[in-house]
N, C-alpha and C positions, 0 to 999 in steps of 0.2 A: 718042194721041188717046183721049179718057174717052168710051165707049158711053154712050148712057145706054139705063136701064133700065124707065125711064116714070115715075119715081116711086119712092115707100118704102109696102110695103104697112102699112094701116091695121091696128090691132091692134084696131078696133073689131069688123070684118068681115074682113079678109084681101085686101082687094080693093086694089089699086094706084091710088096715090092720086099728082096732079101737082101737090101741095103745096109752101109751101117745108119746108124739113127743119128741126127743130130737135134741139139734143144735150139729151136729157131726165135728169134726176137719177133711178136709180132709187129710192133714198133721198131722199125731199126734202131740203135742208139744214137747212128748221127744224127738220121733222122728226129730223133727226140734231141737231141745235142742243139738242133735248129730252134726247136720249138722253145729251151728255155726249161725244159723238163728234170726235175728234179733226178740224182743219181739212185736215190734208194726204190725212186716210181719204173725207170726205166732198165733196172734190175731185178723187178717185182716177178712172181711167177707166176703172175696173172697175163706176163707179156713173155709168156715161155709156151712153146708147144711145140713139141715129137715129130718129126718130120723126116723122112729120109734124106740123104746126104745132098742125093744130086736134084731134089728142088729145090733144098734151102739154098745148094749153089747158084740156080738159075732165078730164084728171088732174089740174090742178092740181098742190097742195101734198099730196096726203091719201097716206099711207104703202099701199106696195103691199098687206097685211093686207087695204087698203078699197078699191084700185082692180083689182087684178089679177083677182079670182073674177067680180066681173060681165064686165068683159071676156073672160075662157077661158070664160062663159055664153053669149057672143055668135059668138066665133071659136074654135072646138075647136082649130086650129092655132096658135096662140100659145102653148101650154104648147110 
């Protein structure tokens, strides 16, 4: 039997969110697409993590360089 656990906390704020879940690129693929980056590295699940729906929407495509520092400005526990 799977507990559940309320949700996946947001990396917006930290708060527990009953979203659906999505698997987020932490490298985006274009972004890796620019860089040259191999298809089997940028499909690794090493560049996979759980995230609710609607911050992987508002991250978008833009490489963590641009989405991660506003976000650890919002939620100190995300680092």
């Amino acid at each position: 039997m799977v507990k559940s656990i309320g949700g996946v906390p947001s990396w917006r704020n930290g708060s527990c969110t009953c979203e659906d879940v999505d698997s987020h690129y932490i490298f985006p693929k274009e972004y890796l697409d620019k860089m040259g980056v191999d298809e089997m590295l940028k499909e690794s699940l090493v560049n996979r993590v759980l995230i609710s729906k609607t911050d992987n929407i508002k991250i978008g495509k833009r490489a963590p360089s641009q989405y991660l520092q506003p976000l650890s400005d919002s939620n100190p526990d995300l680092k």
